[in-house]
N, C-alpha and C positions, 0 to 999 in steps of 0.2 A: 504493500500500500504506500504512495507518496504519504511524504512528509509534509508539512507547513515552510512553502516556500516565499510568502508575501505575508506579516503580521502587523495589520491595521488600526493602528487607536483609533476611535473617533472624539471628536470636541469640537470646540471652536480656539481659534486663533485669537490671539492678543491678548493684554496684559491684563483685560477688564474680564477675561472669562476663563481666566487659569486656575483660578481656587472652585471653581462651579462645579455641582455634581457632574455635568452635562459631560465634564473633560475626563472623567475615569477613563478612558481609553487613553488620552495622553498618557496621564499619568502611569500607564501602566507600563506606555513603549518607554517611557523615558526611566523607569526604573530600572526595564530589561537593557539597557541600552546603558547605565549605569552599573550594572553587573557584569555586561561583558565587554564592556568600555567601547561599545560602538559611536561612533560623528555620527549627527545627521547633519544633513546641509541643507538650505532649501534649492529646490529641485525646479525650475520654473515647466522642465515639460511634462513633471508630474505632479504638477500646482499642491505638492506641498515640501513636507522635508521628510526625506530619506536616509536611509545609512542601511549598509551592509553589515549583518548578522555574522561573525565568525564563530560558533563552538564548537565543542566533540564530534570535529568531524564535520560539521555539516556550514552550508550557506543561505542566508535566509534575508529576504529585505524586510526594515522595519519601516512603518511609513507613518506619519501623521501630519494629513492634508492639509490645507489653507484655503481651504472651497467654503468655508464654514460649513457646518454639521449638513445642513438640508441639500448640498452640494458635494457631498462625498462620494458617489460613485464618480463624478469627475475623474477625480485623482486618482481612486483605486483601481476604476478600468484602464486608463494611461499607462500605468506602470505593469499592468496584468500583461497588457496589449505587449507591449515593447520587450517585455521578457519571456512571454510565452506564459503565461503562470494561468493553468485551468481555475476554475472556480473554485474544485474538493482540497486545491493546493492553498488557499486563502482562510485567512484565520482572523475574520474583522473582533474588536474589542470593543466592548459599549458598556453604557451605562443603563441599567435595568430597572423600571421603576418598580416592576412585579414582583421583584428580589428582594428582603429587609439586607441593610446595611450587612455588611461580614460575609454577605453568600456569594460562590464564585459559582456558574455552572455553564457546562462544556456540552453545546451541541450544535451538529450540522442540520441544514437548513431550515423552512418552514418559512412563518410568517411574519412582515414587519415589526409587527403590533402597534402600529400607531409609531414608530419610531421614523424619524426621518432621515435620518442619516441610512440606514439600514432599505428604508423604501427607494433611495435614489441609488443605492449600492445593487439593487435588486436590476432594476430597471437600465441602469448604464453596463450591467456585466450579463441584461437578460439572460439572469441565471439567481435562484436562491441555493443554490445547492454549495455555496459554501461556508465553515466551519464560523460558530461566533463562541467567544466568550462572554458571558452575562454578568456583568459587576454590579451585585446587588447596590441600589441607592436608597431603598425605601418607595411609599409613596404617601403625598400628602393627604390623602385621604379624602380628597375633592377634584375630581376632574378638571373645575376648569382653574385649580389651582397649580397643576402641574409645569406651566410654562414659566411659570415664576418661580418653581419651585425647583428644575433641573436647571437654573439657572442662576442658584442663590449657593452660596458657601456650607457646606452641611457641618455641623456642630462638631464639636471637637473632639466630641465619645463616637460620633458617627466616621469621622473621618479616622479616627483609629483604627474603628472594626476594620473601613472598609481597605486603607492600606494594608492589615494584615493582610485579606483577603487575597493583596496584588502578590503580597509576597509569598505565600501559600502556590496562587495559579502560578507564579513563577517560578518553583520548583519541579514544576511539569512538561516545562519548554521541554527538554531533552528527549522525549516521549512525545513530543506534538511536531517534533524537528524530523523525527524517524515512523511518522505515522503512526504510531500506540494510539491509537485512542481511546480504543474501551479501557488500558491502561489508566490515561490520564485522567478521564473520566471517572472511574472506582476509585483513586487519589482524593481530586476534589471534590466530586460529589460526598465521601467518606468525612472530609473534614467540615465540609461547609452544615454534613448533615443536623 
């Protein structure tokens, strides 16, 4: 089985939406990226910033766009496109409102859910069939409170849980690098449970 050859945060861009639930997928490349001391650069033909993934063996792009969130297939099909990377090779990272804060959970395809980032990654790669990770954030508990609410700072026990959480799915790279999945999946889904 291929391995995880493209792994995609999603957020948005700039200094005013870096602490935001909405950026859990930054946050998560730049951890990983911080662990195995990958650059990213910004990339202008793949409208965001990139870096190449070096561990045990394997190579892997990490990427997190500049399209802001609702504009993410942009970027993730550009770079899919240019390097050949199928959809089941692609591993997008997001923020989960379905999720409570602390849960990480690992699966391939299905459906947006109201997500936008995820609906334009759908539509630009005409294909769901590739892998997401789910970073629980909570939800507010009112729909039309949501917009303001993946877009506000989550509290400081909440951003605990859910950095452990990064650092947790992050010990399963090596198994998502070499295709494990049911692997990686009985890992996190075990911790998170």
């Amino acid at each position: 089985m291929t391995g995880i050859k493209l792994f995609v945060g999603l957020g948005n861009p700039g200094k005013q939406y870096e602490d935001t639930r909405h950026n859990a997928g930054f946050w998560w490349i730049d951890h990983i990226g911080r662990l195995n001391d990958t650059r990213m650069n910004a990339e202008a033909k793949f409208f965001g910033n990139a870096g190449k993934l070096n561990t045990s063996g394997h190579e892997a792009w990490l990427l997190k766009p500049s399209t802001f969130m609702n504009l993410s297939g942009r970027s993730v099909s550009a770079l899919a496109k240019f390097y050949k990377i199928p959809p089941e090779a692609i591993l997008v990272i997001h923020d989960e409102l379905d999720l409570p804060p602390g849960t990480c959970k690992l699966k391939k395809g299905g459906g947006h859910g109201g997500h936008n980032g995820l609906k334009d990654i759908n539509a630009q790669l005409g294909s769901n069939e590739y892998w997401r990770l789910r970073l629980g954030i909570g939800h507010p508990g009112d729909r039309n409170a949501v917009v303001n609410y993946v877009l506000h700072t989550p509290s400081k026990n909440e951003l605990q849980v859910i950095e452990q959480s990064i650092d947790e799915s992050a010990s399963v790279l090596s198994l998502l690098l070499q295709g494990q999945f049911d692997q990686a999946m009985q890992t996190l889904h075990s911790k998170s449970a």
